[in-house]
N, CA and C atoms as a LAMMPS dump frame, in Angstrom:
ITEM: TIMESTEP
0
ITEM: NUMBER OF ATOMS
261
ITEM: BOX BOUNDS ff ff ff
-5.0000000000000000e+02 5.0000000000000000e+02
-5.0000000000000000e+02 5.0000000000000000e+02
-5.0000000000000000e+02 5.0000000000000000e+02
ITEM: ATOMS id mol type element x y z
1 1 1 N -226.668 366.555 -398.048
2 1 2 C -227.191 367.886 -397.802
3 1 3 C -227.349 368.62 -399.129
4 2 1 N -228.577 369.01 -399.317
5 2 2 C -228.613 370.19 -400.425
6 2 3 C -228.023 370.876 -400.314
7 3 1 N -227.892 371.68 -401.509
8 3 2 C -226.908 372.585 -402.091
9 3 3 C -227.389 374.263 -402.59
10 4 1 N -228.861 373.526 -403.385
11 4 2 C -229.661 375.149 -403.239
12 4 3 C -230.814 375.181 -402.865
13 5 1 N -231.632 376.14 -402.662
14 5 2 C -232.764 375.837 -402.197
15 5 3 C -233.613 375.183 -402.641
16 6 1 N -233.61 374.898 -404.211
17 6 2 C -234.619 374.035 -404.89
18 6 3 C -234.292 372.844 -404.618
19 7 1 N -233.018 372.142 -404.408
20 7 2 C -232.953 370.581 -403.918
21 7 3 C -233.084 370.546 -403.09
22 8 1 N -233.19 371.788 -401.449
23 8 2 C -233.475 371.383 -400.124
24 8 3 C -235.212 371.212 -400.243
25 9 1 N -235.754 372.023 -400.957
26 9 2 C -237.405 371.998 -401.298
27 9 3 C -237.347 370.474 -401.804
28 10 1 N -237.329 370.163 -403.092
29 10 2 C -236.996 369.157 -403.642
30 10 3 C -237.073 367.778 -402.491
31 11 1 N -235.67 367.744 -401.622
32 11 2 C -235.603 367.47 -400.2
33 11 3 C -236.709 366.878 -399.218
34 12 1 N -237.01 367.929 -398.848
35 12 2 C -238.653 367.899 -398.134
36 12 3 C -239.843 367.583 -398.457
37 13 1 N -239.931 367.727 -400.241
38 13 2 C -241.232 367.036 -400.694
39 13 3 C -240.9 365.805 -400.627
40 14 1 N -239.926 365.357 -401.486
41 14 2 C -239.449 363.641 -401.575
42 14 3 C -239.921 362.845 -400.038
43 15 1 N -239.307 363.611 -398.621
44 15 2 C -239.697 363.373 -397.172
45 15 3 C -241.322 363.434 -397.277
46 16 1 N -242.042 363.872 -397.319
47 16 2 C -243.344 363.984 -397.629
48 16 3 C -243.718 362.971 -398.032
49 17 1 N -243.742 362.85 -399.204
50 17 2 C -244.32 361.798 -400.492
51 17 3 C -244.288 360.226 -399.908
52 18 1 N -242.464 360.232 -399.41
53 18 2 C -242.209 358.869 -399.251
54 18 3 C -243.105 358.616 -397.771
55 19 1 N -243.417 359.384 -397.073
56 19 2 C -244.102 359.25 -395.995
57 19 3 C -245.76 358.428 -396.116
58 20 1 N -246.29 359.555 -396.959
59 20 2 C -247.272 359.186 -397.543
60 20 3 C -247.607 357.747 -398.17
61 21 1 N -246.969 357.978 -399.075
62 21 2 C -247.097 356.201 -399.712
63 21 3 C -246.61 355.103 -398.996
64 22 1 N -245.493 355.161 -397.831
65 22 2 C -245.473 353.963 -396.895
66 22 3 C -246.728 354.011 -396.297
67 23 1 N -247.483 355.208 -395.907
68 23 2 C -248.681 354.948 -394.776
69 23 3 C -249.468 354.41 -395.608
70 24 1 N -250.079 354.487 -397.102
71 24 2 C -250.797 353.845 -397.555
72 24 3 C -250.505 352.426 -398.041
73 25 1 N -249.218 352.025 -398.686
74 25 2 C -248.938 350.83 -398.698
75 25 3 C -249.186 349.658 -397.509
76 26 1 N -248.638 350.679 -396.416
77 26 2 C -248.727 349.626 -394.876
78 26 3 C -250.099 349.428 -394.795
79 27 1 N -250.732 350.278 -395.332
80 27 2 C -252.546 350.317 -394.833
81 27 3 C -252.992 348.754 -395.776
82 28 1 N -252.673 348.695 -397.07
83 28 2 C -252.867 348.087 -397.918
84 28 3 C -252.324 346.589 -397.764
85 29 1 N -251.296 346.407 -397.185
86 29 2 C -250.471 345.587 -396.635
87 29 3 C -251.446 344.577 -395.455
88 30 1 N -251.335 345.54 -394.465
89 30 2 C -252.41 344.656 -393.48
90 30 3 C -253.513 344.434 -393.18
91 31 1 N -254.055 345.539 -394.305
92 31 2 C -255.598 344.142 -395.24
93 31 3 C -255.29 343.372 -395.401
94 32 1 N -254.545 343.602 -396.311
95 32 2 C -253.874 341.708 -396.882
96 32 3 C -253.723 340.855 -396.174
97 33 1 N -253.3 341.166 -395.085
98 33 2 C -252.911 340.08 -393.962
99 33 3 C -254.226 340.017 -393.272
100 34 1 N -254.982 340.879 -392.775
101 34 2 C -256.196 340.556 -392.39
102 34 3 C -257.257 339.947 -393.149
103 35 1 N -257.12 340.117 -394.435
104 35 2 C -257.867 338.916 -395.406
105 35 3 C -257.157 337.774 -395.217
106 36 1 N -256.26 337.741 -395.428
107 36 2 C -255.616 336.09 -395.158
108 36 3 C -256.128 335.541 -393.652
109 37 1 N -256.03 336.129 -392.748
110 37 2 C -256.169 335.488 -391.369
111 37 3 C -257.525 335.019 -391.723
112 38 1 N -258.46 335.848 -391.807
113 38 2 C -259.587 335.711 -391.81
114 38 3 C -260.33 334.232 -392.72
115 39 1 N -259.703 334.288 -394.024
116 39 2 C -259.5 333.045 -395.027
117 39 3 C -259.3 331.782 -394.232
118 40 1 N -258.101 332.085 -393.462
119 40 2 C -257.566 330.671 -393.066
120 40 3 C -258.371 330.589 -391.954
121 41 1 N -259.308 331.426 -391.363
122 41 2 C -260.101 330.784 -389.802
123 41 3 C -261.708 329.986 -390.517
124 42 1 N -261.734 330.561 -391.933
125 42 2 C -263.064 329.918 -392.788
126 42 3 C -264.617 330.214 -391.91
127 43 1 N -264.343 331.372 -391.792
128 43 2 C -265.273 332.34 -391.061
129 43 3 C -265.641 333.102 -392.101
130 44 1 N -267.23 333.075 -393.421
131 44 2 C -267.176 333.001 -394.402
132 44 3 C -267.607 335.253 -393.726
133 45 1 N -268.347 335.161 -393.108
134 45 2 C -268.805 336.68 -392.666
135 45 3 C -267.68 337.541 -392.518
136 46 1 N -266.705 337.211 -391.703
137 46 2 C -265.895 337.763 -391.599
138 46 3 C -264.761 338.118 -392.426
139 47 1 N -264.695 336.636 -393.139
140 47 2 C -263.878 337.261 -394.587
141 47 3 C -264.742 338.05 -395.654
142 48 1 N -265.586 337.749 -395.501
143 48 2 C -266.356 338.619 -396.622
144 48 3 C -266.124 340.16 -396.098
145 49 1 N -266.352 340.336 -394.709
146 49 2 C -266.271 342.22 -393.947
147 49 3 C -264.447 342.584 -394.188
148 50 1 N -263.995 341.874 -394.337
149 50 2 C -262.136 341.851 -394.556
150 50 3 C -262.196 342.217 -395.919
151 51 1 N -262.502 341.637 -396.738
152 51 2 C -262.17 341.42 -397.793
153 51 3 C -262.83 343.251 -398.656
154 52 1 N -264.245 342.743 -398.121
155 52 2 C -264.378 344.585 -398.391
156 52 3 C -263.638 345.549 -397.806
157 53 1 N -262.976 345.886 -396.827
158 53 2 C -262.181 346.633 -396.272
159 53 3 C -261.283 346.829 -397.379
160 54 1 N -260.581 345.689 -397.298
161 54 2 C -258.984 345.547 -398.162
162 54 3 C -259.585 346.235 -399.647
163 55 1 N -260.695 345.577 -400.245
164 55 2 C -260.785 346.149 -401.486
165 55 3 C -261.366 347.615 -401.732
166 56 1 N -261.822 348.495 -400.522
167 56 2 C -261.169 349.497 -400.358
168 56 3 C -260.186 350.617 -400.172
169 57 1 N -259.586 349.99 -399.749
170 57 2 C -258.034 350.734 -399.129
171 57 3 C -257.345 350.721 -400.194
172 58 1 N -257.57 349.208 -401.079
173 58 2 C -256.699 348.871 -402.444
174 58 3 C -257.359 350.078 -403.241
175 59 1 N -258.734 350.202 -403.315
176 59 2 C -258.983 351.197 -404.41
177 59 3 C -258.364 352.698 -404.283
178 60 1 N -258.866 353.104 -402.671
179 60 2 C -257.939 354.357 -402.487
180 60 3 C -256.729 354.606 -403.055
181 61 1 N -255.785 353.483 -402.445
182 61 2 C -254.621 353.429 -403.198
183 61 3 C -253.915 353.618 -404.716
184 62 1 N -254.689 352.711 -405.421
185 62 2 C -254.868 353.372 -406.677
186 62 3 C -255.347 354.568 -407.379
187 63 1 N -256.051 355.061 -406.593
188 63 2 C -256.637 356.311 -406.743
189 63 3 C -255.667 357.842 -406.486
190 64 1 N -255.018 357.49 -405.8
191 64 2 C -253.85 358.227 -405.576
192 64 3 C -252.791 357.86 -405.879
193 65 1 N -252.542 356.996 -407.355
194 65 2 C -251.348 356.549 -407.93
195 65 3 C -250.441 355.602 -407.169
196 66 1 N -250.663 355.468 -405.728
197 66 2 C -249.811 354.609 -404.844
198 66 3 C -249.455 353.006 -405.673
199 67 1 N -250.508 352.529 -406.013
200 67 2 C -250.572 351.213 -406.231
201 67 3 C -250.782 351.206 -407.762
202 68 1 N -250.2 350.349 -408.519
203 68 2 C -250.771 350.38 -409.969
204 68 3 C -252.249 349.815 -410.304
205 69 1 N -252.806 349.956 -411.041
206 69 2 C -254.443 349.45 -411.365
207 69 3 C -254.668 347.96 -411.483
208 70 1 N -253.738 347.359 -412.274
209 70 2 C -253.547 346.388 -412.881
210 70 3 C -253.228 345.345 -411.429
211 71 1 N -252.411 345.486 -410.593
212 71 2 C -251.847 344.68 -409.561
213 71 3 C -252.632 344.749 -408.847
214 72 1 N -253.772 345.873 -408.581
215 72 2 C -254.863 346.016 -407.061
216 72 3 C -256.111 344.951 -408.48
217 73 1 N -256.205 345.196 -409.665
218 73 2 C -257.198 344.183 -410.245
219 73 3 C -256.964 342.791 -409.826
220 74 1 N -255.419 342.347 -409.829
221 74 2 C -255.184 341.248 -409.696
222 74 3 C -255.696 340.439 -408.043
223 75 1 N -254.947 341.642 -407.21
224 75 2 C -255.36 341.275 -405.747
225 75 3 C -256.798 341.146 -405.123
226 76 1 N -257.628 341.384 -406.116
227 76 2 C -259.241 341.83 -406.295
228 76 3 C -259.475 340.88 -406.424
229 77 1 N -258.996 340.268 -407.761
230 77 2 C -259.528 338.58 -408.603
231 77 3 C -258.9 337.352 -407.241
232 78 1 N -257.831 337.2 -407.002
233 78 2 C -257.334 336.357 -406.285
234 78 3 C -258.52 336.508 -404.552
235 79 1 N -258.109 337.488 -404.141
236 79 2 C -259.119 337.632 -402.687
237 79 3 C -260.895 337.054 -403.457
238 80 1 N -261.46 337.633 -404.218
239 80 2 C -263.073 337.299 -404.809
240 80 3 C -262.808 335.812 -404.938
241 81 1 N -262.133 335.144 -405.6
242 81 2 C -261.65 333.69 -405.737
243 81 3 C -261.372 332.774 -404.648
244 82 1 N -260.732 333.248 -403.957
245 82 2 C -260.653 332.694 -402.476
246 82 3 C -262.042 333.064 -401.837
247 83 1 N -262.464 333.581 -401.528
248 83 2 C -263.876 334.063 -401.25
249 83 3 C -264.881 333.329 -401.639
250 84 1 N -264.583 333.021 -402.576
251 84 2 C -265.728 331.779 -403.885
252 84 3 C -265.26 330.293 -403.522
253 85 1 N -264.606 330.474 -402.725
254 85 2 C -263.621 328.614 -402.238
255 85 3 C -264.159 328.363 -401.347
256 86 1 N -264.431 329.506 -400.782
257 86 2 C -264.934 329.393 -399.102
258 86 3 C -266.301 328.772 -398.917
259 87 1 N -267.519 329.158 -399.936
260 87 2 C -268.692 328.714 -399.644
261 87 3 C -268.925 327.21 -399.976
């Protein structure tokens, strides 16, 4: 329990924030998994409509500091690569 009002404020943003960035991580998350499903059924349309999704959500993400730049580049190169296996 806080103590003054600036750590109960303090408090409630932290509740906020962490809210926020699980909903976008989870968002980011089950792209991922929906690119993978999609990969492994070798349904080249459908991973391709997945794969843009995910590399949206990834960009949002970064865009709002959620995700670092560097790790959504990486998840970019690996999904485009798998993507390039497929045809």
């Amino acid at each position: 329990m806080a103590n003054t009002k600036s750590a109960a404020k303090r408090a409630r943003q932290t509740e906020r924030r962490t809210l926020n960035n699980r909903r976008a991580l989870t968002m980011v998350k089950s792209q991922l998994k929906s690119v993978r499903v999609a990969l492994a059924s070798g349904n080249k349309e459908t991973a391709k409509a997945a794969a843009q999704s995910f590399v949206s959500a990834l960009d949002k993400a970064v865009k709002s500091g959620r995700v670092h730049s560097n790790s959504a580049a990486r998840h970019k190169s690996n999904v485009s690569k798998a993507l390039a296996q497929l045809a």
